[in-house]
N, C-alpha and C positions, 0 to 999 in steps of 0.2 A: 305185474306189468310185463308184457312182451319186452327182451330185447331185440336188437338191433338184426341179428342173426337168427332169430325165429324163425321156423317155418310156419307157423299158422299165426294169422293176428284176429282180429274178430270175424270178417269175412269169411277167409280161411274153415274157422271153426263152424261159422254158419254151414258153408260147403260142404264142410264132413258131415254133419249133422243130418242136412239136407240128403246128401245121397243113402247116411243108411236105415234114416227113420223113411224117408219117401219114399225114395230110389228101393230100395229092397237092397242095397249092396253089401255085401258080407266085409265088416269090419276089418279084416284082413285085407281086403281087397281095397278099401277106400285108405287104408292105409298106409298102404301102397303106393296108390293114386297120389296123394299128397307128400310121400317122399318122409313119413313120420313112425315111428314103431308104434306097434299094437296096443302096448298098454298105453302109450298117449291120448290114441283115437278111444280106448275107453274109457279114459278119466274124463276125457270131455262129455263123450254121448252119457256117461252117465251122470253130468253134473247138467246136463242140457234136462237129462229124464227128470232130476229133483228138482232145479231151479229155474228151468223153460232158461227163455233166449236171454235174460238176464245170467244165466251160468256161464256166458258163453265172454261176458265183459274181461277185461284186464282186475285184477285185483291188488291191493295195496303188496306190498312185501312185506309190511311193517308185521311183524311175530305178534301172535295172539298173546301169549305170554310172557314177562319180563323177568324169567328167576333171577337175576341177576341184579336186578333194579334196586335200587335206591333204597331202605325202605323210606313210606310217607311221613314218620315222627322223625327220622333225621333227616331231611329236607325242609324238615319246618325247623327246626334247631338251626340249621344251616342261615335258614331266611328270618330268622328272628338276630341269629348272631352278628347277621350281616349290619339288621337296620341298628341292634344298639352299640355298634361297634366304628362299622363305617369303613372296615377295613376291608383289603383283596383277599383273593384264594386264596395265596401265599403265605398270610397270617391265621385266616381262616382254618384253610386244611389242619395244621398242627395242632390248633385250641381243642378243637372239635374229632381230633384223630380220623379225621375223613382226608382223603388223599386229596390234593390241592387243584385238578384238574377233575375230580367227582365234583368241590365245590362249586366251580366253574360250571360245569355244565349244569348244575343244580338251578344256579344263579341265572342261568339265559334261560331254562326252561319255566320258570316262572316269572318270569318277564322284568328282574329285577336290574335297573337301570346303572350302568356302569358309572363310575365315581369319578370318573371324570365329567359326568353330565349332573352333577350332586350338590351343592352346598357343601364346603367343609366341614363346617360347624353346626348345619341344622338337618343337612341332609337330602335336604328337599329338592325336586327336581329344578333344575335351573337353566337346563339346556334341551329342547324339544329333540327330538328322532331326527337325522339325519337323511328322511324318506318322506316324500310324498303320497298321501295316501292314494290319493288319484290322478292319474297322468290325464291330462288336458290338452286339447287344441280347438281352439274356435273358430266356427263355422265359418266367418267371412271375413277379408282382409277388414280392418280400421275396428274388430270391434273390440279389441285390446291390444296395445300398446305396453312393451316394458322398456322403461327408460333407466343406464344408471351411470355411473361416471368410472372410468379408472386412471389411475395414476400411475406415470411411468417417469423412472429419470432422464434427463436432457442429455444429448449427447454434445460432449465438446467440443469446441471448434477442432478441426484436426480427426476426431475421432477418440474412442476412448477407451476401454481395457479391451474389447470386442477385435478391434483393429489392430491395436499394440501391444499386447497381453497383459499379465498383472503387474508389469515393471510401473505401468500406469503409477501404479499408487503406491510407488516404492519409499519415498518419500513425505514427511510431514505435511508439507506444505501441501501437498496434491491428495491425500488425504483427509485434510481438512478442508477441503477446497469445496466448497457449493453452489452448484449449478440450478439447482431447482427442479421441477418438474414439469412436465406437462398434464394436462388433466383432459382427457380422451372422454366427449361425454358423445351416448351411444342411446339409440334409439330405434327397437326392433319391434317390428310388428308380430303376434301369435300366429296368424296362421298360417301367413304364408313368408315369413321369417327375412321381408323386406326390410333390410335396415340403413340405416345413415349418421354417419360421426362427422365429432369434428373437434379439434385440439383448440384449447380452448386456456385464460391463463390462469382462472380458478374455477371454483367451483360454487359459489354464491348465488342467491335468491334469484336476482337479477340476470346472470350468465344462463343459469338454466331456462330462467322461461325464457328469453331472447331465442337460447338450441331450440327451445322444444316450436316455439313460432315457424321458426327456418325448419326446422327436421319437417312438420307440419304442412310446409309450403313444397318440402320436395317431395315427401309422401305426392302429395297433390295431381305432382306433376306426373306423376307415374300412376296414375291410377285409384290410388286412395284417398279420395277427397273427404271423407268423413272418419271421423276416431270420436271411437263414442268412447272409453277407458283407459288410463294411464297409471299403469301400475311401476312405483318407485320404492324402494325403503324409505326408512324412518330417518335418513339425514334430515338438518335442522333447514338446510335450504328447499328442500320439498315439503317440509311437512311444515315448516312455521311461516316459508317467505310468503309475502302479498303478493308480490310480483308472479310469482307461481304457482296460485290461487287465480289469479285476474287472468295467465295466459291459456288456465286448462280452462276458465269459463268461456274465453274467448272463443275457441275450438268449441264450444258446447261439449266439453268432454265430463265425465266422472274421474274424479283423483281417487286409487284405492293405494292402500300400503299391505308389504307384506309381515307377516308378524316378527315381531322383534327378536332379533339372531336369528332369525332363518332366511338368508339369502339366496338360496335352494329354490322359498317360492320367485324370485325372481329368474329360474335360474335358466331362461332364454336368454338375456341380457347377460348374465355372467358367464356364459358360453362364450357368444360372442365375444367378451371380453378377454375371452380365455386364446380365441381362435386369432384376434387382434395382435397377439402378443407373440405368439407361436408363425404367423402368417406372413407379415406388416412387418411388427417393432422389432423382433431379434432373428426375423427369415435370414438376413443379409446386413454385411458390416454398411454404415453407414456413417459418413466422414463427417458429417455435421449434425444439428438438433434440423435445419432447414431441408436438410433433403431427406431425413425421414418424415419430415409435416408434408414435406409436397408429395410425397410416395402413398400419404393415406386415401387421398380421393380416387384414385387410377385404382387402389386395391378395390373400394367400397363397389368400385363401378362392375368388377372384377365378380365378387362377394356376389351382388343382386343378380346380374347378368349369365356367368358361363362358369361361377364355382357348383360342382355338386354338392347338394346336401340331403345328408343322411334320412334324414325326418321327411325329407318331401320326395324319397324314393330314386332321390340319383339325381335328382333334378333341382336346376339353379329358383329361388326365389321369383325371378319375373315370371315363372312357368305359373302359379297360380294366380296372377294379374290379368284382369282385361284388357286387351290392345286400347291402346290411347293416340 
């Protein structure tokens, strides 16, 4: 593969090729032209001669040969030790006299799952790939929907370690002291990444389908009158309440879930969630839990309207809306 600093990249090579198979131009001379030494221009024209315009491609770097590799029977010793054992490189390398960073990479190149993603006891895979196989975005606003909640602590009246530093909770009593939470439930559209929140005092069967009616009705108001999918995890108030059953029929929508511990496939909504936190909730000291709840609508308006986002090329949310 060409770097950065190449003089010729496949064009390049064509040109050369071009002038001294066509052109009649003396190798020297085209080599010249191109600013490259002699024997360059003949390694190419002579891999042009054996392999036509396919010789002419970027090739792998990766060495034909590996003397130094591994061999195949201690790699399998390696991957067999692994599974009846259960243990890291660190223990590995030494049983097996293989250097504990050869196990290691033994260990990623056959694709065998780190132990923190394991069963202690059985082994067994227990935690999925931290990766999506396929990155997605859908065709048109309303045709999915990710819905999810976050939790954030209350801020005190006065204000609270944010404003007055850690003297805050210098004391017992103010240590023990419990304010509660607010619970931020959030609602972003797939394609065109229109969203709408709202603090809220739990998070129950009932409280969500109420948001998701309201979220629903302000979508509306902006342009997305129809939401055919609403994608949530597997909390018990999505996936078991009636009330949030009876408000996705309501919307004529489909309820999908994403698979169990991977919050990843939600993970437009936990962005947002993420961006909520960083933007909104700990942007700026805030003297009460009241003037950060009144600060969430002015940001949302904020968010849809004149924040840039990434994924839509610079461009705020309302930019893939039709005018209403």
């Amino acid at each position: 593969m060409s770097h950065r600093n190449a003089r010729l990249n496949v064009h390049g090579r064509q040109l050369l090729v071009a002038r001294v198979r066509e052109q009649g131009w003396a190798i020297a001379h085209a080599a010249k032209a191109m600013g490259i030494s002699r024997q360059c221009a003949h390694r190419w024209v002579a891999r042009f001669d054996a392999e036509g315009p396919a010789g002419l491609v970027d090739r792998s770097c990766r060495p034909h040969h590996h003397p130094n590799r591994t061999a195949a029977m201690v790699e399998d010793q390696v991957v067999a030790a692994r599974r009846e054992h259960r243990r890291g490189q660190d223990w590995l390398g030494p049983e097996l006299g293989v250097p504990a960073r050869t196990v290691g990479r033994v260990l990623r190149r056959h694709q065998v799952p780190y132990l923190r993603e394991c069963d202690p006891l059985t082994g067994a895979l227990i935690r999925s790939s931290k990766a999506t196989s396929v990155r997605y975005e859908k065709d048109h606003p309303g045709e999915l929907v990710h819905m999810d909640v976050k939790k954030i602590g209350k801020i005190p009246d006065g204000g609270g370690w944010k404003a007055h530093g850690r003297k805050m909770g210098s004391t017992g009593a103010k240590k023990r002291a419990r304010i509660g939470y607010d619970y931020v439930h959030s609602l972003i559209d797939d394609h065109c990444r229109f969203a709408y929140s709202e603090i809220l005092p739990n998070e129950k069967g009932t409280t969500c389908a109420a948001f998701l009616l309201r979220a629903a009705d302000y979508f509306a108001a902006h342009g997305i009158t129809r939401i055919e999918r609403v994608m949530t995890d597997n909390h018990w108030s999505y996936r078991h309440s009636h009330d949030m059953a009876a408000a996705i029929a309501t919307l004529g929508a489909t309820h999908m879930f994403i698979k169990p511990h991977c919050p990843w496939q939600n993970g437009k909504v936990e962005r947002l969630n993420r961006t909520l936190q960083t933007e909104w909730a700990y942007r700026q000291v805030f003297t009460s839990n009241a003037q950060r709840a009144a600060a969430l609508a002015p940001w949302i308006e904020y968010y849809n309207t004149r924040r840039r986002h990434t994924a839509l090329g610079g461009l705020p949310p309302t930019s893939r809306l039709s005018p209403t």
